[in-house]
Residue, then its C-alpha position, 0 to 999 in steps of 0.5 A: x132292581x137296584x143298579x151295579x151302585x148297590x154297594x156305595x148305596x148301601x154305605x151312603x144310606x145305613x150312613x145316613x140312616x145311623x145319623x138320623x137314628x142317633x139324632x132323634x128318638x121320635x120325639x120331634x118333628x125333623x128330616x135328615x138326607x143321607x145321601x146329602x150327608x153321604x156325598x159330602x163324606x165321600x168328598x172328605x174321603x178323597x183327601x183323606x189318608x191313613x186312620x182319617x182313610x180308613x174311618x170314613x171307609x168303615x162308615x161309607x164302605x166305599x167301591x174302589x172308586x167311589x167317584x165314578x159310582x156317585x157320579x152314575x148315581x147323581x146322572x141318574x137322580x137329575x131331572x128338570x120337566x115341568x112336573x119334577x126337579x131335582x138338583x145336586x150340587x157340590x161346591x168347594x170354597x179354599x183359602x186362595x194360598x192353600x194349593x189343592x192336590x192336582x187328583x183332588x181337584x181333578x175326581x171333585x171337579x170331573x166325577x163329583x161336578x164340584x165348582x172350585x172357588x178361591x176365596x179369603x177367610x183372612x179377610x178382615x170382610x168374613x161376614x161378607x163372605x159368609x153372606x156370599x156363601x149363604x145366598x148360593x146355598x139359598x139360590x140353589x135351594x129355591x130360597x128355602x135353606x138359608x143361613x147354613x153357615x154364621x159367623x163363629x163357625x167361619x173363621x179366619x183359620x178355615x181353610x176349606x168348606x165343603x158343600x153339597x145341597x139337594x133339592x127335589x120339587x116333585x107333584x103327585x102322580x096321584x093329586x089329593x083333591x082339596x075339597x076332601x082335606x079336612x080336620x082331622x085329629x092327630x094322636x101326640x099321646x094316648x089321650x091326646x090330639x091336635x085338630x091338623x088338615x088332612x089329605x085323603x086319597x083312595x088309590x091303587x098305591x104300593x102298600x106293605x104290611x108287617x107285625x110292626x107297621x103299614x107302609x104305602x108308596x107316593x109315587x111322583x111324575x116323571x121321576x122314579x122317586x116316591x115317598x114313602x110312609x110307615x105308620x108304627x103298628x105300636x109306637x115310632x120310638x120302637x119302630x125306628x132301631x128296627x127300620x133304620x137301615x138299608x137293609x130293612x128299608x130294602x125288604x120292606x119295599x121289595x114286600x109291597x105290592x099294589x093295593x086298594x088304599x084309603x090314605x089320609x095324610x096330614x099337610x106338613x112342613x118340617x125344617x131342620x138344622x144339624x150340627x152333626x159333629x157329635x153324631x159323627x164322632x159316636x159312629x166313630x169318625x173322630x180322628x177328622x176332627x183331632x187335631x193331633x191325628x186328622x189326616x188330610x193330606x190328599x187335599x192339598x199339594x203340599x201333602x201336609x197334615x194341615x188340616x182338621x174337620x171343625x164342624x160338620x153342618x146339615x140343613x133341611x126343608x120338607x113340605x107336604x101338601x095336595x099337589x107333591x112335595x118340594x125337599x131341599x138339604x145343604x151339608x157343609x163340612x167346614x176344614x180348619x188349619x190343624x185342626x102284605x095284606x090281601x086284596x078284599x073288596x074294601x080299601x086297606x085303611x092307612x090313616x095317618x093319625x099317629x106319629x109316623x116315618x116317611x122316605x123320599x127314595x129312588x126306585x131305581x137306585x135304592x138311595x135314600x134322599x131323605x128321611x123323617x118324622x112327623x110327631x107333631x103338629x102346632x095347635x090346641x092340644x085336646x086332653x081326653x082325661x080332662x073330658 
């Protein structure tokens, strides 16, 4: 049952979602996380006024206090025991003579836990800065994001970078045993295949079945987290208009039931890097980065129309493997100065052997953290028409 939250959800992962569909076509290997994106939006919506306002709110669709909303959601995904991790982290870096609004930095710091640091993007040392940011990024991420932000995108005229970062290391309520992962093939064309190991499990898991795609449900310990994989019936170009948004994502889930499943699921790793500014603007949020209309002014004190959105950037780490999986995302917004089947006596079959799509979702909440698609994998490619 999804929590009072429902509404700002909603916002952040048919956001999110709209992102990654926009991104890619299926064609390639990569991860994406919405509610990494939607929170660092969120951040952006605070300050913002007038036509910059009202964009963001059409994409968000915020509460009307979208702060204490994202607060309940973040208390409620924070977790630390031995088998589950999952960090949220918001940090905001200003130019120490740019005087942050006293609500800005009020709702960032009480209800968004955004640490507030006063740096120099003048100084004539900006790559130590950069080097400076980045390792916070990377410690906060267990090592596996570094390098969000280069020189080039930090200037001396930046004013303000905004980051949000996500990490979760979760392990399988149901561990895949590894004497049983094998080579397996995995289809990248009709008569084509790559030999990649492959995990399987036979176990009661929350299946789903539609005229388009199979999908099972990973649970995680101690967290209401699971993964959860869609295999296109047909093919995951077709399947992702169809499935990318949160109310399709919501019906399928509310579908599933527990199941006999034999699942075989390739090992992976994935890591992607966004510039998402392009992708922003074709859902229409170009008014943040146009100087002559971004407006801004709830994040300083001077209530002036100094700043513009340069450069929206997302990061992102995901990896499979027999005992869980370990996912970690760093958004950073960088501001300038102006600028079912039923139950038989077999297992449902659910080989993952073709391109496919896959969540990390909150049962709870309904948020998406992240999304993604496994196209592909490294390795001789064999060619069936050459047999």
């Amino acid at each position: 049952m999804v929590l009072p939250t429902g509404a700002i959800i909603r916002g952040i992962n048919d956001a999110g979602l709209n992102l990654f569909l926009h991104h890619e076509a299926g064609e390639e290997n990569a991860v994406l996380s919405p509610y990494s994106i939607g929170s660092g939006l969120h951040s952006l919506l605070l300050g913002a006024d007038g036509s910059t306002y009202l964009q963001l709110s059409k994409l968000l669709q915020p509460t009307e206090a979208p702060h204490i909303e994202l607060e309940k959601i973040s208390a409620g995904l924070v977790k630390t025991t031995e088998n589950t991790i999952l960090r949220i982290s918001n940090k905001i870096f200003h130019q120490h003579d740019t005087i942050l609004a006293t609500q800005f930095q009020k709702v960032s710091t009480e209800y968004l836990n955004a640490g507030l640091m006063a740096v120099d993007f003048k100084d004539p040392q900006l790559n130590q800065l950069i080097t400076d940011i980045n390792s916070q990024v990377e410690k906060e991420t267990n090592g596996k994001i570094s390098n969000l932000l280069s020189e080039g995108i930090i200037t001396a005229e930046t004013r303000m970078v905004l980051v949000n970062i996500l990490y979760f290391k979760g392990t399988w309520k149901h561990k895949f045993k590894k004497y049983r992962t094998t080579d397996r093939e995995f289809y990248i064309g009709t008569n084509r295949h790559v030999l990649v190991p492959t995990m399987q499990l036979e176990q009661q898991l929350r299946y789903a079945e539609s005229d388009d795609f199979q999908s099972a449900a990973l649970e995680f310990l101690d967290t209401d987290i699971e993964m959860i994989l869609y295999k296109p019936k047909h093919n995951l170009k077709t399947l992702l208009p169809k499935l990318l948004n949160h109310e399709a994502v919501d019906n399928a889930y509310e579908k599933m039931s527990y199941q006999s499943v034999e699942l075989n699921l390739p090992k992976f790793l994935v890591e992607s890097k966004y510039s998402l500014k392009g992708a922003l603007m074709a859902l229409g949020l170009d008014h943040l980065f146009d100087d002559s209309v971004a407006d801004f002014s709830r994040m300083t004190a001077s209530g002036a129309r100094e700043l513009t959105v340069s450069e929206v950037l997302h990061n992102t780490f995901l990896s499979v493997d027999e005992n869980g999986c370990e996912a970690a995302s760093a958004t950073a917004s960088v501001m300038r100065l102006t600028r079912s089947a039923p139950i038989g006596p077999e297992p449902i079959k659910l080989h993952l052997n073709v391109p496919f799509l896959y969540m990390l979702r909150d049962k709870k909440s309904g948020v998406v953290l992240f999304v993604g698609t496994q196209t592909t994998f490294s390795g001789a490619v064999i060619d069936h028409t050459e047999l």
